[in-house]
mmJSON file of the N, C-alpha and C atoms, coordinates in Angstrom:
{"data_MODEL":{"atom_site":{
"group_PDB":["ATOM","ATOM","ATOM","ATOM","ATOM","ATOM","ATOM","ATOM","ATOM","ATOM","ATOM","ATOM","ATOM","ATOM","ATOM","ATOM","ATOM","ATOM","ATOM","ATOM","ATOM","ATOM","ATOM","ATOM","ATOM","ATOM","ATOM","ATOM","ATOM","ATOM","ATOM","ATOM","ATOM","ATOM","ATOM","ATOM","ATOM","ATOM","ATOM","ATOM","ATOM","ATOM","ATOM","ATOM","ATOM","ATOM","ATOM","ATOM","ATOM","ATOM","ATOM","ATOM","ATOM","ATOM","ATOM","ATOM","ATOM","ATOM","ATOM","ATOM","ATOM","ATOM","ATOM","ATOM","ATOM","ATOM","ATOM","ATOM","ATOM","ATOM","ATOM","ATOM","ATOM","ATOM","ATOM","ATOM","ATOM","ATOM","ATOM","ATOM","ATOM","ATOM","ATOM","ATOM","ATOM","ATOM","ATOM","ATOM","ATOM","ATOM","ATOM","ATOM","ATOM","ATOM","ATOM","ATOM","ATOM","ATOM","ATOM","ATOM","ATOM","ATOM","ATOM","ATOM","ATOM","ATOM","ATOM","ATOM","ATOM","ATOM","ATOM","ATOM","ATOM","ATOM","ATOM","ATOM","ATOM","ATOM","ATOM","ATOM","ATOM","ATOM","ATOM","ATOM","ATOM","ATOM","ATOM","ATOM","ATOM","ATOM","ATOM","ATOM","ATOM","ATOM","ATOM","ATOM","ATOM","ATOM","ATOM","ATOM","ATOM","ATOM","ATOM","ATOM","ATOM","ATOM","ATOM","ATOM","ATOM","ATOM","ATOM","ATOM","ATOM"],
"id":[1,2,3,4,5,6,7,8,9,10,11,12,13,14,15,16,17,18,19,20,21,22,23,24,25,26,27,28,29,30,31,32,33,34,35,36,37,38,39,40,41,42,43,44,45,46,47,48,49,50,51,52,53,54,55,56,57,58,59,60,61,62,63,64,65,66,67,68,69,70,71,72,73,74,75,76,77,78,79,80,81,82,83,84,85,86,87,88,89,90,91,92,93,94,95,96,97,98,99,100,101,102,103,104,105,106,107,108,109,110,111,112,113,114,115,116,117,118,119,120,121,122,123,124,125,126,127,128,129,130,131,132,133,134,135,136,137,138,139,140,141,142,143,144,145,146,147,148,149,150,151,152,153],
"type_symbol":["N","C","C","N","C","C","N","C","C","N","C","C","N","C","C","N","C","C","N","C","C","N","C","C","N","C","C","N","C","C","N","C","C","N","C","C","N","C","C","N","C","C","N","C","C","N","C","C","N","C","C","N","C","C","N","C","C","N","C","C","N","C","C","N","C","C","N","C","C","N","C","C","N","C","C","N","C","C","N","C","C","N","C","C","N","C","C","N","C","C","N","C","C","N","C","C","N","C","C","N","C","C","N","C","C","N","C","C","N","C","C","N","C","C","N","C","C","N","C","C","N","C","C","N","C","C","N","C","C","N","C","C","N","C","C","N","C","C","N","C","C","N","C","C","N","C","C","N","C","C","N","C","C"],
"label_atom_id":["N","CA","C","N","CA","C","N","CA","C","N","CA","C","N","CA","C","N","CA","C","N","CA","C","N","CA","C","N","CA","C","N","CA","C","N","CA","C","N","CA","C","N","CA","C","N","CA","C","N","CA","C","N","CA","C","N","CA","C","N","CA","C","N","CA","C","N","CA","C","N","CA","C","N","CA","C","N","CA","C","N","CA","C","N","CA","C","N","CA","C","N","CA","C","N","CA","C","N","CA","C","N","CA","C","N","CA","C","N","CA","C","N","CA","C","N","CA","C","N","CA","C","N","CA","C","N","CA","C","N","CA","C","N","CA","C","N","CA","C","N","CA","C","N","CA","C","N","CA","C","N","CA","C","N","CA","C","N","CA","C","N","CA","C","N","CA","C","N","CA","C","N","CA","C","N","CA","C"],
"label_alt_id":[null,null,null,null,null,null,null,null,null,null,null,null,null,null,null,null,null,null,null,null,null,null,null,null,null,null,null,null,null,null,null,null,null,null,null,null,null,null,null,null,null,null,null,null,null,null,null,null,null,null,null,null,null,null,null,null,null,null,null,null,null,null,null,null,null,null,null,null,null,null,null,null,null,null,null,null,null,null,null,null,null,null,null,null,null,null,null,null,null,null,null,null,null,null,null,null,null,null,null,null,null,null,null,null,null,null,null,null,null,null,null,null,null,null,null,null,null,null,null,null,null,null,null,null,null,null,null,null,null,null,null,null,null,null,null,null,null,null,null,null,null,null,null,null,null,null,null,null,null,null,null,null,null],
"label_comp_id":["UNK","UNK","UNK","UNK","UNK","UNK","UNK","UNK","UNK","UNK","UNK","UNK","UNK","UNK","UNK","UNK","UNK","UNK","UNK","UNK","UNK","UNK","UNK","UNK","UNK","UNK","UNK","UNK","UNK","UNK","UNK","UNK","UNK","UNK","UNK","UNK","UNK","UNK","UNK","UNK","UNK","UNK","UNK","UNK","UNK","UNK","UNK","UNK","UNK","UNK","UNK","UNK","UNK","UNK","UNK","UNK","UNK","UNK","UNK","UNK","UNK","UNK","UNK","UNK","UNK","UNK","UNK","UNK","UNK","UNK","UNK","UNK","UNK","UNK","UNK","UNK","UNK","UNK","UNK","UNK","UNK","UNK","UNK","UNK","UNK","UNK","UNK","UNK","UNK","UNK","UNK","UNK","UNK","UNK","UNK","UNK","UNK","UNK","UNK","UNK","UNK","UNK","UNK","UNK","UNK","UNK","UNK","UNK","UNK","UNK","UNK","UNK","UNK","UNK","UNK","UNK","UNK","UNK","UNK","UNK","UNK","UNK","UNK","UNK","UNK","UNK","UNK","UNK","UNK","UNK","UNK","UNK","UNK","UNK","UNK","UNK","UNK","UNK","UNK","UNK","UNK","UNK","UNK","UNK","UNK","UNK","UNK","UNK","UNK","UNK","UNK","UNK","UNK"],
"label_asym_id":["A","A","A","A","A","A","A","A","A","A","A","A","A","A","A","A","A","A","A","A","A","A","A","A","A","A","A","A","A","A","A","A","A","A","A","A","A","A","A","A","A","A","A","A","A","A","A","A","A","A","A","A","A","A","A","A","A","A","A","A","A","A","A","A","A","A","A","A","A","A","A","A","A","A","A","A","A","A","A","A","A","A","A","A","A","A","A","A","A","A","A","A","A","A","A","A","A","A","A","A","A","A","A","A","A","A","A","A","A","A","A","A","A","A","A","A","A","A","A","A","A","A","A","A","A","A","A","A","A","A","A","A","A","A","A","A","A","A","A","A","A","A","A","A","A","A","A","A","A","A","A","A","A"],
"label_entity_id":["1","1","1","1","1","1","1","1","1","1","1","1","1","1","1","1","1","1","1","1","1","1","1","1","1","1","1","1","1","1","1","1","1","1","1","1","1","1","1","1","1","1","1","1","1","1","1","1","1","1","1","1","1","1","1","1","1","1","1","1","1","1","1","1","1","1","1","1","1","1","1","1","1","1","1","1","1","1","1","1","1","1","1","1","1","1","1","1","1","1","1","1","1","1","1","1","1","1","1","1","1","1","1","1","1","1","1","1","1","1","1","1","1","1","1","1","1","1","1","1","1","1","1","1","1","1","1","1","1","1","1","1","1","1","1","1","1","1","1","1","1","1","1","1","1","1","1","1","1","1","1","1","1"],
"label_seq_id":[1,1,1,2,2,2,3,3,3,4,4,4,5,5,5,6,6,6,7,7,7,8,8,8,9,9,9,10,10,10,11,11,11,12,12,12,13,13,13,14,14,14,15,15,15,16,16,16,17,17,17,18,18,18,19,19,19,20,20,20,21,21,21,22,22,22,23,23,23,24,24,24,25,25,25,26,26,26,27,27,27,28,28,28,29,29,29,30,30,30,31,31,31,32,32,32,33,33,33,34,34,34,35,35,35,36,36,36,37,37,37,38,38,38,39,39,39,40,40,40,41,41,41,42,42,42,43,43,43,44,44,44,45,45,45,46,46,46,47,47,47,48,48,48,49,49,49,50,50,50,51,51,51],
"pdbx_PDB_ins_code":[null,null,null,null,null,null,null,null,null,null,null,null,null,null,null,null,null,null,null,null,null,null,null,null,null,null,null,null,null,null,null,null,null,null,null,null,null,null,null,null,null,null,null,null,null,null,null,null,null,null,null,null,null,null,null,null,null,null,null,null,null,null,null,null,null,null,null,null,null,null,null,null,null,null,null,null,null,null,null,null,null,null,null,null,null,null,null,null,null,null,null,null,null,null,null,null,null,null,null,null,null,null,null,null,null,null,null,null,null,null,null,null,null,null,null,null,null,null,null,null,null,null,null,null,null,null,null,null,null,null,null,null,null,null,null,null,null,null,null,null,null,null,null,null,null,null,null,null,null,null,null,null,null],
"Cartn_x":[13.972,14.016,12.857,12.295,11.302,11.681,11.33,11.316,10.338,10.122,9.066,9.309,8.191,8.361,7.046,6.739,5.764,5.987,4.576,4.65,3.924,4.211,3.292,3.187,1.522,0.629,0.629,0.982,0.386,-1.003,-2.411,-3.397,-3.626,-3.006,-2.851,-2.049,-1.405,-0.291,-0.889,-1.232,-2.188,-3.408,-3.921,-5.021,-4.383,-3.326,-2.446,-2.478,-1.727,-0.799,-2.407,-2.833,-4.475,-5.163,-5.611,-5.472,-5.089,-3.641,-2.39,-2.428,-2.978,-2.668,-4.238,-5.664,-6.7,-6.895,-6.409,-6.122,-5.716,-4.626,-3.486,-4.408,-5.356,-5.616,-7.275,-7.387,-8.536,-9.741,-11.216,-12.086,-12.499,-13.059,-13.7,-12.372,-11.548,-10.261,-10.105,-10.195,-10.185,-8.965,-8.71,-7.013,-7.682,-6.542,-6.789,-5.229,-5.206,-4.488,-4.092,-2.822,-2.188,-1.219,-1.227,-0.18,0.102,1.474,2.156,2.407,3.227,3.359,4.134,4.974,6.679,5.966,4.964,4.281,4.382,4.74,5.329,4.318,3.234,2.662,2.773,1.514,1.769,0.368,0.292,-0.458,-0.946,-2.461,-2.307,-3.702,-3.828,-4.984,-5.343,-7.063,-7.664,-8.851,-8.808,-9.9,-11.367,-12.041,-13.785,-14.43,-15.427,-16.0,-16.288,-16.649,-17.566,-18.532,-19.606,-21.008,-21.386],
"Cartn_y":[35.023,33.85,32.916,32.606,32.057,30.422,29.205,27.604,27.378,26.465,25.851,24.301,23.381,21.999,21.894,20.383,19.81,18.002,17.884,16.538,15.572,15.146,14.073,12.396,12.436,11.286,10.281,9.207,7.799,7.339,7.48,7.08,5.758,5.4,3.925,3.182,3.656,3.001,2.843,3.733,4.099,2.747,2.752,1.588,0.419,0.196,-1.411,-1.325,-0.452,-0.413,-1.271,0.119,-0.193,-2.073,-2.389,-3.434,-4.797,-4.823,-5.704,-5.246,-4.431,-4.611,-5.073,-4.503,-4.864,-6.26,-7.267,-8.512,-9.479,-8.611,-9.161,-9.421,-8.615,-8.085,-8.664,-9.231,-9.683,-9.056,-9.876,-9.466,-8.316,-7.021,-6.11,-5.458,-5.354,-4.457,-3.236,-2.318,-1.083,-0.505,0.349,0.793,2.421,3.332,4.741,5.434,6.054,6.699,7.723,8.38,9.649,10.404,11.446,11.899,12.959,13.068,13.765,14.741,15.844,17.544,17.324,16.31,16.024,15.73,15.449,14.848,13.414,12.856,11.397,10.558,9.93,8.597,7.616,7.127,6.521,5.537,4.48,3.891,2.837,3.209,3.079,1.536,0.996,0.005,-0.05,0.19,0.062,-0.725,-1.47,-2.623,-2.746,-2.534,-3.038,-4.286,-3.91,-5.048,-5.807,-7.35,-8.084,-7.954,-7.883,-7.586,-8.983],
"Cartn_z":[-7.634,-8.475,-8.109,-9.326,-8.857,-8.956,-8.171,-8.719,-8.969,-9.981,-11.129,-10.486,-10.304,-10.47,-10.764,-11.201,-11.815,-11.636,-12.123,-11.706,-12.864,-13.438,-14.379,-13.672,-13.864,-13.591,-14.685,-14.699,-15.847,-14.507,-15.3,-14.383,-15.032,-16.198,-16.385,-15.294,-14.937,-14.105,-12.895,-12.532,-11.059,-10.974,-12.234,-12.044,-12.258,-13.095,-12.713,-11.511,-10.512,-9.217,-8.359,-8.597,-7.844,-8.088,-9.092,-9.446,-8.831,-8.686,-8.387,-6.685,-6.391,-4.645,-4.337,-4.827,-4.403,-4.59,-5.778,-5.625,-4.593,-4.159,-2.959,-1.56,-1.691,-0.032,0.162,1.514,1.756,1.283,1.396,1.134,2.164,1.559,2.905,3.194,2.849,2.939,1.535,1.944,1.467,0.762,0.097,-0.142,-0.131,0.389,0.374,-0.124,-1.234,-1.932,-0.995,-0.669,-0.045,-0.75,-0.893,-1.662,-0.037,0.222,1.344,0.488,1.708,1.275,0.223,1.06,0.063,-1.364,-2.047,-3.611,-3.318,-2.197,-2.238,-1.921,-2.939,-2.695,-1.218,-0.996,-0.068,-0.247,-0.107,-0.024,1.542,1.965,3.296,2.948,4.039,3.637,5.212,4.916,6.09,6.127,7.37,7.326,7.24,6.416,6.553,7.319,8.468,8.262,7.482,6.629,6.138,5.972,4.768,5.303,5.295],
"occupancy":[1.0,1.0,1.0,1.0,1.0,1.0,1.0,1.0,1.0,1.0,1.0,1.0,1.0,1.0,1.0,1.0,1.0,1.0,1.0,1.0,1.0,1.0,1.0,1.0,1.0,1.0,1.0,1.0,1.0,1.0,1.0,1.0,1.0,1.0,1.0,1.0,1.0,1.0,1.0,1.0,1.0,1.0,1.0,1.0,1.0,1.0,1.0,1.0,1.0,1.0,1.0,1.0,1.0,1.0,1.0,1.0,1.0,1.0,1.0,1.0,1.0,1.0,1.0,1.0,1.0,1.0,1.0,1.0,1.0,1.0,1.0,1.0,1.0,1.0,1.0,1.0,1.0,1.0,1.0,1.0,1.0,1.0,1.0,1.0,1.0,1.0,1.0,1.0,1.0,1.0,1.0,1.0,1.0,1.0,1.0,1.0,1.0,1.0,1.0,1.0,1.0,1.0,1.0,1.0,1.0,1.0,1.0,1.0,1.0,1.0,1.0,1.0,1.0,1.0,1.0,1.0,1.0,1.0,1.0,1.0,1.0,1.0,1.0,1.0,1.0,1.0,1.0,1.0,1.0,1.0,1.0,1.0,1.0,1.0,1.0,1.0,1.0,1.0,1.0,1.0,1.0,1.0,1.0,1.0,1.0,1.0,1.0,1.0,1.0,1.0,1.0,1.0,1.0],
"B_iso_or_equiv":[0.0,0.0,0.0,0.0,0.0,0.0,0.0,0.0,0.0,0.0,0.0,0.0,0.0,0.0,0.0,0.0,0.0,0.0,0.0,0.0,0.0,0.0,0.0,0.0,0.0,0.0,0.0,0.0,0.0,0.0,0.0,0.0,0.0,0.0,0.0,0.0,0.0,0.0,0.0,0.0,0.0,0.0,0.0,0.0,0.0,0.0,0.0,0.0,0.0,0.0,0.0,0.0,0.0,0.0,0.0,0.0,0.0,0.0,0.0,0.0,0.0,0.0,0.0,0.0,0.0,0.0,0.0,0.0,0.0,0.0,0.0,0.0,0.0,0.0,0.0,0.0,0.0,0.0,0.0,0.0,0.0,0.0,0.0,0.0,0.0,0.0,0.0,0.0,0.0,0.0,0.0,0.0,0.0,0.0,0.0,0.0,0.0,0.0,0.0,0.0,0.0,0.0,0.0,0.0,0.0,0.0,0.0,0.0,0.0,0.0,0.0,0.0,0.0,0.0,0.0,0.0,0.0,0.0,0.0,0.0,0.0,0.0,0.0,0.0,0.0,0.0,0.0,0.0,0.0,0.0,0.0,0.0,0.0,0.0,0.0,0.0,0.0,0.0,0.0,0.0,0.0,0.0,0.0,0.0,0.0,0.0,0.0,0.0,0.0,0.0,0.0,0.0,0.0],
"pdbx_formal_charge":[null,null,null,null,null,null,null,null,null,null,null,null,null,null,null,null,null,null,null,null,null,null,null,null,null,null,null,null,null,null,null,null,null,null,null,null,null,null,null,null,null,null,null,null,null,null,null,null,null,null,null,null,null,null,null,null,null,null,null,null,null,null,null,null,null,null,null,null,null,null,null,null,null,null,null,null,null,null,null,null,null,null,null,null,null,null,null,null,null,null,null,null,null,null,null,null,null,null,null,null,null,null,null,null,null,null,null,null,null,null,null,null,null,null,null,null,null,null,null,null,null,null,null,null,null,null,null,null,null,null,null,null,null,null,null,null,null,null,null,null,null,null,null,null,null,null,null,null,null,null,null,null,null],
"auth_seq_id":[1,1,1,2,2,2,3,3,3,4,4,4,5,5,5,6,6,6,7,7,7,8,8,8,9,9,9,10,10,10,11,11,11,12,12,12,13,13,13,14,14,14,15,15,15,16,16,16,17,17,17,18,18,18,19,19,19,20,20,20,21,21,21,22,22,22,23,23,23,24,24,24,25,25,25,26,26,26,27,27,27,28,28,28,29,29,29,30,30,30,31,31,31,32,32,32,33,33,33,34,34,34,35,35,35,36,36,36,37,37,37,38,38,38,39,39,39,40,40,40,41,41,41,42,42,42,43,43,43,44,44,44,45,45,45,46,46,46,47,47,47,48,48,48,49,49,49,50,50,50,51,51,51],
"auth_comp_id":["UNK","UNK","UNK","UNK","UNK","UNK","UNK","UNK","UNK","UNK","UNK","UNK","UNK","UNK","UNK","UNK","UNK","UNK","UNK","UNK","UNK","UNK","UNK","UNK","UNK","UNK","UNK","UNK","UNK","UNK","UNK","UNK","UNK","UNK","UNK","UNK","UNK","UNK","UNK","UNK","UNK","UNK","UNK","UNK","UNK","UNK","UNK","UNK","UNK","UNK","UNK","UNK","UNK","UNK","UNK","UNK","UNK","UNK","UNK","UNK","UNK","UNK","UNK","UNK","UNK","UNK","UNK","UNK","UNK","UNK","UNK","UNK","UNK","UNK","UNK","UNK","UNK","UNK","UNK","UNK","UNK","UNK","UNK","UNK","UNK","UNK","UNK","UNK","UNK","UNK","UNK","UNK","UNK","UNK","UNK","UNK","UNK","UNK","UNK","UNK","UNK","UNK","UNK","UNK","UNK","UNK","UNK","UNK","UNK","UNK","UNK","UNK","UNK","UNK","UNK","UNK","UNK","UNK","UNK","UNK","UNK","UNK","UNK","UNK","UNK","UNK","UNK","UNK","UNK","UNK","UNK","UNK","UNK","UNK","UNK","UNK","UNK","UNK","UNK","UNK","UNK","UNK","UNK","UNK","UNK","UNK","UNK","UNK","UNK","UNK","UNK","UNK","UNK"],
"auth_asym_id":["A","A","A","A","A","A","A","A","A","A","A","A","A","A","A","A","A","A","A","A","A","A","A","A","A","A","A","A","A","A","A","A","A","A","A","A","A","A","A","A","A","A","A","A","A","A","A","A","A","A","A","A","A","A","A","A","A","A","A","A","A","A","A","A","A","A","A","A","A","A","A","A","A","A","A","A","A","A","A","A","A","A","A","A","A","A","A","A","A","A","A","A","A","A","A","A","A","A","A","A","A","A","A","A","A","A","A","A","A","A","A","A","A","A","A","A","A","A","A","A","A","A","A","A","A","A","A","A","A","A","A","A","A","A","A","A","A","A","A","A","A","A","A","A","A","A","A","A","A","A","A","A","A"],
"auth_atom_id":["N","CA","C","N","CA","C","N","CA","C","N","CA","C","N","CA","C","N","CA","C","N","CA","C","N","CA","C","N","CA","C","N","CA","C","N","CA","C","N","CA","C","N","CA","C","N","CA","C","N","CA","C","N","CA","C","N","CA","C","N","CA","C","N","CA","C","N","CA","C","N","CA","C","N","CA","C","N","CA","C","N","CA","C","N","CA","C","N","CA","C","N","CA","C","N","CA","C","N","CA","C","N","CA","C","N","CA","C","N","CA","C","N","CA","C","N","CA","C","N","CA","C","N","CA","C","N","CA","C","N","CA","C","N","CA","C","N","CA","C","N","CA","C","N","CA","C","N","CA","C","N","CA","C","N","CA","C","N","CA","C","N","CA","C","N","CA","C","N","CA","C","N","CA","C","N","CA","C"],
"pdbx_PDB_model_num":[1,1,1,1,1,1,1,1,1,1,1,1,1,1,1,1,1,1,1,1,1,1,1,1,1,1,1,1,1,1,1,1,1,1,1,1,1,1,1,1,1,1,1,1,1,1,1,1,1,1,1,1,1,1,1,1,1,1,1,1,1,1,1,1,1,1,1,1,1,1,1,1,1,1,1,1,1,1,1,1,1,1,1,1,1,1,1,1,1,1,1,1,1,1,1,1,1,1,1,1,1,1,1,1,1,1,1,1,1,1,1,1,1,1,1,1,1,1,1,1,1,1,1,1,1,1,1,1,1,1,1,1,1,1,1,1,1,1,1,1,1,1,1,1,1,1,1,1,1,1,1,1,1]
}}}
């Protein structure tokens, strides 16, 4: 027996999400997208110097 899953993306949604957190967050602060084994989103933010 075989299992089938699948996954559907809104990349509209993705660029609100994106959007609405790069707002939030200091200047020179980065955001890096993760998707885990599990398919499960994760959103991590890591710091830049200032130039």
């Amino acid at each position: 027996m075989i299992n089938r899953s699948w996954v559907e993306i809104d990349l509209n949604q993705i660029r609100e999400n994106y959007r609405i957190y790069k707002e939030q967050l200091p200047e020179g602060m980065k955001v890096m997208a993760v998707v885990k084994a599990e398919a499960v989103p994760r959103m991590t933010l890591q710091k830049k110097p200032a130039r």
